[in-house]
Backbone as JSON Lines, residues from 0, in Angstrom:
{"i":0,"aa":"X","n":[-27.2,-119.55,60.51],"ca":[-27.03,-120.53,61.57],"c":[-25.68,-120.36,62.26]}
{"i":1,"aa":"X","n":[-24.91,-120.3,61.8],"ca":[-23.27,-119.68,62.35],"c":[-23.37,-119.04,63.02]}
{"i":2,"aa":"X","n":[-24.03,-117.48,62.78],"ca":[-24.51,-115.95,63.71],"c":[-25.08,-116.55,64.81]}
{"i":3,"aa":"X","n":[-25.67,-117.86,64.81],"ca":[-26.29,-117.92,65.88],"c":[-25.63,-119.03,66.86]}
{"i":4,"aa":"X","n":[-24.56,-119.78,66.36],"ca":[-23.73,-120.39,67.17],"c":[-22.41,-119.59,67.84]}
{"i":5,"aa":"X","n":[-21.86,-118.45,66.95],"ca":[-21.36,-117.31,67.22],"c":[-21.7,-116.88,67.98]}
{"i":6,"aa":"X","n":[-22.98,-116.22,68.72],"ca":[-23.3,-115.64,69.57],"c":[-23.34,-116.48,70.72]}
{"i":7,"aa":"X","n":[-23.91,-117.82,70.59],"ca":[-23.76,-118.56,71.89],"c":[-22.55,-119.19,72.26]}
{"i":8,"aa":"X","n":[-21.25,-119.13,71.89],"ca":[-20.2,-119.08,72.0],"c":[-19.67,-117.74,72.16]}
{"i":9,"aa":"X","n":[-20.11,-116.83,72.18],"ca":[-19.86,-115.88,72.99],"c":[-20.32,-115.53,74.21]}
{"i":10,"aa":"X","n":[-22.07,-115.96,74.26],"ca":[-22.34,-115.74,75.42],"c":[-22.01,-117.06,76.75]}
{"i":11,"aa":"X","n":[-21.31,-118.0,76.33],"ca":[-20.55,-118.77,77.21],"c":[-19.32,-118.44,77.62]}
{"i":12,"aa":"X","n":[-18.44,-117.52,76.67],"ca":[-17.39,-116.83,76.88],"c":[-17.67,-115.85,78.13]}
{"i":13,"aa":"X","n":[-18.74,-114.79,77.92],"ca":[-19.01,-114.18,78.68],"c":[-19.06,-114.63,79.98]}
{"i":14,"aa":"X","n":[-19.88,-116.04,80.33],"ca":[-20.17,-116.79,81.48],"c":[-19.14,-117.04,82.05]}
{"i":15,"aa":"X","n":[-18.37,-117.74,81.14],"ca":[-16.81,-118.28,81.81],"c":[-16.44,-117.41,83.04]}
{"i":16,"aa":"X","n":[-16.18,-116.32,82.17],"ca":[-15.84,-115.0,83.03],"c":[-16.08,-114.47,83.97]}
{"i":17,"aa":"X","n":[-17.35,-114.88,83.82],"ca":[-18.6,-114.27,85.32],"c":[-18.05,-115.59,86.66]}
{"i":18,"aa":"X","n":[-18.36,-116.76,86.31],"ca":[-17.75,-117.38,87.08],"c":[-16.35,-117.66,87.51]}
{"i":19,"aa":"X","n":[-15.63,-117.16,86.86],"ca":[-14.24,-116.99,87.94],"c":[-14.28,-115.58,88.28]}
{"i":20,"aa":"X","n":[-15.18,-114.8,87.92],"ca":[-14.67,-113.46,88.74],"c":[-15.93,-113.24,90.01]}
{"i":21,"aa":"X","n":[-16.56,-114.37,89.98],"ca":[-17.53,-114.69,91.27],"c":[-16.44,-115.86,92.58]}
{"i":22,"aa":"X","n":[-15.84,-116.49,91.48],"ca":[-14.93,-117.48,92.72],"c":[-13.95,-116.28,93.27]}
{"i":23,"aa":"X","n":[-12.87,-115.67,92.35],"ca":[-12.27,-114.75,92.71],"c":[-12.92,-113.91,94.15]}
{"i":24,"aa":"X","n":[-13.83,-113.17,93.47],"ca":[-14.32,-112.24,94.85],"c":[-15.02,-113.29,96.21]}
{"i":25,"aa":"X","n":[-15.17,-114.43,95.51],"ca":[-15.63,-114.95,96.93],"c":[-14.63,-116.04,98.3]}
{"i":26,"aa":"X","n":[-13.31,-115.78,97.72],"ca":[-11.95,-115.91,97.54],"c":[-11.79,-114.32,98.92]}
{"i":27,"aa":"X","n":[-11.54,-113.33,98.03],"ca":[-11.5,-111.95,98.66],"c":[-12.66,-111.91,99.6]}
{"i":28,"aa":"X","n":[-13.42,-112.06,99.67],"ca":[-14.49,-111.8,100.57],"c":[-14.1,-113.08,101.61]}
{"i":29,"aa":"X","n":[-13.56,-114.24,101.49],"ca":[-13.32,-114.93,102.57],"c":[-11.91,-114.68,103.56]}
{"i":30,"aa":"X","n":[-11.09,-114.1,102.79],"ca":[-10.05,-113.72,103.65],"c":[-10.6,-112.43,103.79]}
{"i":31,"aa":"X","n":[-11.22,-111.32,104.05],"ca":[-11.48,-110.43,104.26],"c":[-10.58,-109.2,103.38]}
{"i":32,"aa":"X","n":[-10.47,-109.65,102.32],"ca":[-9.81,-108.2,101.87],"c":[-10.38,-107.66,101.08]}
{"i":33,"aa":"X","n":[-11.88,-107.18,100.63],"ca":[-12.78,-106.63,100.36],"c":[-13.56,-106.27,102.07]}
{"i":34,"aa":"X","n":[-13.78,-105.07,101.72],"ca":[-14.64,-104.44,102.81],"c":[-16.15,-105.2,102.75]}
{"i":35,"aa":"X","n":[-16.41,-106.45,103.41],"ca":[-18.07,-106.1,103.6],"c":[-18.87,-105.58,103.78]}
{"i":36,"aa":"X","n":[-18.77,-104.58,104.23],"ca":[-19.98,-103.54,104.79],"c":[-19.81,-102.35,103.94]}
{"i":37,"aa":"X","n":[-19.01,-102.4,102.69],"ca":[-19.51,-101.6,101.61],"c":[-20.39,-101.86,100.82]}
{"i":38,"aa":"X","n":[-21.1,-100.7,100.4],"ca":[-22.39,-101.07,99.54],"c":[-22.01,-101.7,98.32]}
{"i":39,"aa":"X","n":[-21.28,-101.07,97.75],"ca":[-20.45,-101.25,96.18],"c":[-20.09,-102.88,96.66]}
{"i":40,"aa":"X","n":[-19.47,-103.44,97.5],"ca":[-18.39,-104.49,97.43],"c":[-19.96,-105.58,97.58]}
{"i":41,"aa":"X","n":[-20.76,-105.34,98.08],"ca":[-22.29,-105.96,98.56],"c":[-22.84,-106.09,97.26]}
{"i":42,"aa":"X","n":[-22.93,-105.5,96.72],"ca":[-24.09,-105.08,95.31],"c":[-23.19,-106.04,94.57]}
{"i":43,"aa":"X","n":[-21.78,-105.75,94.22],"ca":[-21.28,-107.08,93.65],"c":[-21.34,-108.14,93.74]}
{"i":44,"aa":"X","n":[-21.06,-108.67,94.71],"ca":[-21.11,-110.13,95.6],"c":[-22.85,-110.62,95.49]}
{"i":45,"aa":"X","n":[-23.42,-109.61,95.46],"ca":[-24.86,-110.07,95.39],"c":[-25.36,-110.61,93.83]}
{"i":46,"aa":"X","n":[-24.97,-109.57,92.9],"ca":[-24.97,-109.73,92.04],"c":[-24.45,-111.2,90.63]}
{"i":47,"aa":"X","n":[-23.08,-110.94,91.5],"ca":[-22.11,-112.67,90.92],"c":[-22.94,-114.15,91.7]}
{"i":48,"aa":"X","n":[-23.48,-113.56,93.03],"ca":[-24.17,-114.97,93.31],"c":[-25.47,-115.2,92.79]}
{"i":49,"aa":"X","n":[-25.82,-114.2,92.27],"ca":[-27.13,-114.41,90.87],"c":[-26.98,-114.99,90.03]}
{"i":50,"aa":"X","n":[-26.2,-114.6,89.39],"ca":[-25.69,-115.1,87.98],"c":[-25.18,-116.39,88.44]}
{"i":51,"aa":"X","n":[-24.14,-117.05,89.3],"ca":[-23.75,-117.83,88.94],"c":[-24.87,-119.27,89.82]}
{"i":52,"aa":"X","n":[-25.1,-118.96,91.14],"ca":[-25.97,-119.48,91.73],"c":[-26.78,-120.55,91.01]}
{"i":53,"aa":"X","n":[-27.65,-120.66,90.34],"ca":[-29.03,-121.18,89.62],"c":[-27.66,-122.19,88.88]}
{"i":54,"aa":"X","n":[-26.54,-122.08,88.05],"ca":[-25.73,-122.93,87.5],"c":[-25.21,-123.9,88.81]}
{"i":55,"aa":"X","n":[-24.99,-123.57,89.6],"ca":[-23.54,-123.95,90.61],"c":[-24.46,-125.23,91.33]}
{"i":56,"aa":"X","n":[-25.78,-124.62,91.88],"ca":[-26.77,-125.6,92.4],"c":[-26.64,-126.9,91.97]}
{"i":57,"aa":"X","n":[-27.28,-127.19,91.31],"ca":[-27.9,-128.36,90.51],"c":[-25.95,-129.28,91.1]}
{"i":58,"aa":"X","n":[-24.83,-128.7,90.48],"ca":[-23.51,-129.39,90.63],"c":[-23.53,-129.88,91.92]}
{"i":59,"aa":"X","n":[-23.62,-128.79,92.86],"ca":[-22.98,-128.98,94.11],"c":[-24.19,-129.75,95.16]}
{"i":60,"aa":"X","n":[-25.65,-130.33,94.8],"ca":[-26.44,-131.01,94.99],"c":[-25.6,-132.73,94.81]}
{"i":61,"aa":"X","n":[-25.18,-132.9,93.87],"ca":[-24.48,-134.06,93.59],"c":[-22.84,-134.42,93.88]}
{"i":62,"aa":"X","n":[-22.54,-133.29,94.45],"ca":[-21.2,-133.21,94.69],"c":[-20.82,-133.92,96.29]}
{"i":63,"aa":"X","n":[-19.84,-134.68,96.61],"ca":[-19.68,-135.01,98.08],"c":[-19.15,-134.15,98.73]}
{"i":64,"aa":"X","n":[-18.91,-134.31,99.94],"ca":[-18.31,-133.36,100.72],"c":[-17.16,-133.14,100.83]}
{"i":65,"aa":"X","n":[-16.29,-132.37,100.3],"ca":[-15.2,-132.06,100.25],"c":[-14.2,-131.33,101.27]}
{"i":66,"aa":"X","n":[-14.78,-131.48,102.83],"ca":[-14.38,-130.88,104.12],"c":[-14.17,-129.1,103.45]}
{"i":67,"aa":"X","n":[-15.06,-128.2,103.03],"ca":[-14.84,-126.9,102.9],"c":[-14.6,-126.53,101.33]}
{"i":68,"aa":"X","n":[-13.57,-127.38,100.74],"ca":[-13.28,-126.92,99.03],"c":[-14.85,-127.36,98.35]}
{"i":69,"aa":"X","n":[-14.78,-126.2,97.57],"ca":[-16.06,-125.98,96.37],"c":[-15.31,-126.12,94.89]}
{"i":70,"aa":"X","n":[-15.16,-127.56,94.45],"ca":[-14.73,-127.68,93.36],"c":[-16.05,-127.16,91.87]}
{"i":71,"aa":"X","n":[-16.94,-126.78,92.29],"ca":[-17.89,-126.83,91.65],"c":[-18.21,-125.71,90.49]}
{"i":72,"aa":"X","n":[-17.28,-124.71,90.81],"ca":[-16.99,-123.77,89.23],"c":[-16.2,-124.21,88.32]}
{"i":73,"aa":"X","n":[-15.27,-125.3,88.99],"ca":[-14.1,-125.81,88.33],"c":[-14.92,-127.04,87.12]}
{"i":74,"aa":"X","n":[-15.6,-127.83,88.31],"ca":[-16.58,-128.29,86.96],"c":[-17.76,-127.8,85.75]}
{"i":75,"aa":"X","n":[-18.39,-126.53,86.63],"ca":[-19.27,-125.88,85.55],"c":[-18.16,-125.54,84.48]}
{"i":76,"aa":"X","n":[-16.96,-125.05,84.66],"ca":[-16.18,-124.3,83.46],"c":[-15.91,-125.38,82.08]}
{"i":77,"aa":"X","n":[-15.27,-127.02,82.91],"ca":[-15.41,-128.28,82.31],"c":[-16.11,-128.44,81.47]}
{"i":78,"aa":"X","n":[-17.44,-127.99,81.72],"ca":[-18.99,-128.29,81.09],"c":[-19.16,-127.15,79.83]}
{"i":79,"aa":"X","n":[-18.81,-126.38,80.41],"ca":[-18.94,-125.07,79.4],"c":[-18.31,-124.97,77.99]}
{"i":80,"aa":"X","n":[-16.98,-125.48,78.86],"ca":[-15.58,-125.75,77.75],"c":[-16.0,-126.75,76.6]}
{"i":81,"aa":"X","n":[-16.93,-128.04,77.18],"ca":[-17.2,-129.04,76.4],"c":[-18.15,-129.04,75.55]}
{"i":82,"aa":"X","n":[-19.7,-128.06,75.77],"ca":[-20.32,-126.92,75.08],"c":[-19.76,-126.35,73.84]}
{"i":83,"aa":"X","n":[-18.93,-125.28,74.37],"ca":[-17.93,-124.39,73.48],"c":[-17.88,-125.43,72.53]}
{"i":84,"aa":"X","n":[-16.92,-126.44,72.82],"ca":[-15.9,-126.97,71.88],"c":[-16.67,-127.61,70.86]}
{"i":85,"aa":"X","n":[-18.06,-128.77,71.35],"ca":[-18.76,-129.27,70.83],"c":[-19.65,-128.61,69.67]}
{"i":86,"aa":"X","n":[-19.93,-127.3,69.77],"ca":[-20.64,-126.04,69.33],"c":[-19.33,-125.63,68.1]}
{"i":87,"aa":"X","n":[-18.25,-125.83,68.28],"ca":[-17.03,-125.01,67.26],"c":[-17.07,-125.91,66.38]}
{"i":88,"aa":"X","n":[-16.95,-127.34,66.86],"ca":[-15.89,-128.47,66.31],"c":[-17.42,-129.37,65.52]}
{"i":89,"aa":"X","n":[-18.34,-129.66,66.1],"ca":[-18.95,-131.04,65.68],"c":[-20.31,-129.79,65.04]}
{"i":90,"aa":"X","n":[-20.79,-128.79,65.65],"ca":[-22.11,-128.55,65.24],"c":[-21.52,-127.52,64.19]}
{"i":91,"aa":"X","n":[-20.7,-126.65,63.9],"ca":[-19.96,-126.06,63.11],"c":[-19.71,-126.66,62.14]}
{"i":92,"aa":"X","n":[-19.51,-128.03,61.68],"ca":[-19.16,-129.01,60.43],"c":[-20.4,-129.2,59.8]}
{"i":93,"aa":"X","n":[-21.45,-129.69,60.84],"ca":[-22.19,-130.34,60.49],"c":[-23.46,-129.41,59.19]}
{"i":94,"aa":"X","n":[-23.55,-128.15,60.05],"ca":[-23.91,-126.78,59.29],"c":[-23.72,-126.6,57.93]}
{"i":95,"aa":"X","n":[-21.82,-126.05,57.62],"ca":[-21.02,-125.46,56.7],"c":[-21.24,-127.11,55.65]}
């Protein structure tokens, strides 16, 4: 049962990651310092809004309008963190 909270605490680790390196490039892609009209820089950007997309939704459905700022990775990470922690701290005891 551990191996298997282990792994999903890893694969949220993994996520974490994916979503700031999707805000990051979409950051770079708004000031223009990634080339758009590269394939490579496209295939990425396409790719990070896969992955993170289907999460970000559901937030930013309930979220108000914030004149332009997208606080809304900032809260998925919140959520994740509270996951993680809940998964280390309370379901980890309860197990061992």
């Amino acid at each position: 049962m551990i191996a298997l909270i282990q792994t999903i605490v890893m694969a949220l680790d993994l996520y974490w990651w994916i979503i700031i390196a999707s805000a990051i490039f979409s950051w770079l892609y708004a000031f223009n310092v990634v080339n758009s009209r590269n394939q490579f820089v496209g295939s990425v950007g396409n790719m990070l809004f896969r992955l993170t997309e289907p999460a970000l939704r559901p937030i930013r459905r309930f979220m108000p309008d914030l004149g332009g700022i997208d606080i809304s990775p900032i809260i998925l990470l919140l959520i994740i963190f509270f996951i993680r922690q809940f998964l280390l701290t309370t379901v980890v005891s309860l197990v061992v």
